[in-house]
C-alpha positions, 0 to 999 in steps of 0.5 A, a space after each residue: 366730396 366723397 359722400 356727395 359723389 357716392 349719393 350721386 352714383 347711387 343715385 345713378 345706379 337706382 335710376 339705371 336699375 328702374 330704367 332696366 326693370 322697367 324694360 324687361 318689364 315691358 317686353 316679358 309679356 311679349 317673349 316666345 321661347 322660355 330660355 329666353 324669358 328665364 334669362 330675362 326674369 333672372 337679371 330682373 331679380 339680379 337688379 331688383 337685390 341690387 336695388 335694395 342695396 342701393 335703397 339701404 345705402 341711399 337711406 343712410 345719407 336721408 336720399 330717396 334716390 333717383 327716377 329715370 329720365 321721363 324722356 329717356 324712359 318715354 323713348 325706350 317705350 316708344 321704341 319698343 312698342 314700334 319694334 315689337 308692333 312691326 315684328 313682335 319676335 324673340 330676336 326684337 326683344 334681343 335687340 332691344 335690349 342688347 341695344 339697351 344693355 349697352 346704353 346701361 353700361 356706357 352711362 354707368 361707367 361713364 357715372 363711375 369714372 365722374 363719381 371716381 371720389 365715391 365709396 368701395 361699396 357704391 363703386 362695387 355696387 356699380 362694378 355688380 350692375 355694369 357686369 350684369 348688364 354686360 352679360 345679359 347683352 351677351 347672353 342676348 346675342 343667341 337670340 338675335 
């Protein structure tokens, strides 16, 4: 029980990061203000470090890990493309991704109270990436 609970929170982990980078990834090239952009490129590096880890950890249990909803991932470009054509602004990007930051951080804690078996180390990893998103979704509030 403990091993497949810690896979499948990793596995939510990895997706949950690819789903983020992929957002700001798409918004970056969009962004006016610096500060802004520094704070955006800064969780981007936080999550890929994370990433690594999860990477290493799932490689030991012979996983490849997990891709993000193309469902999901399809809706969040298309809702982001609509808002930034309809006011391509920093406060856009702000809301786009406070929106989701907090979608990151109720599946995630969501996945950490289903996966309640898994390892310290996966549960920490989790911990690292719902507290980062909590903060950028924070930070993003100066800008909305």
């Amino acid at each position: 029980m403990i091993e497949q609970d810690t896979i499948k929170l990793l596995r939510e982990c990895d997706a949950g990061i690819k789903m983020g980078v992929s957002s700001i990834d798409d918004v970056i090239d969009y962004v006016k203000h610096e500060d802004l952009r520094k704070l955006l490129l800064e969780c981007s590096t936080e999550h890929k470090k994370l990433q690594d880890e999860i990477t290493e950890l799932l490689d030991r249990y012979h996983d490849d890990g997990k891709e993000p909803n193309p469902m999901a991932k399809g809706m969040s470009w298309l809702k982001t493309n609509v808002k930034l054509v309809m006011n391509e602004s920093d406060e856009t990007i702000a809301d786009l991704m406070v929106d989701g930051c907090d979608m990151g951080v109720k599946s995630l804690s969501k996945y950490l109270n289903k996966y309640a078996a898994a390892d310290e180390k996966s549960k920490d990893i989790a911990k690292k990436l719902i507290k980062i998103e909590g903060q950028l979704s924070k930070d993003m509030r100066g800008y909305l």
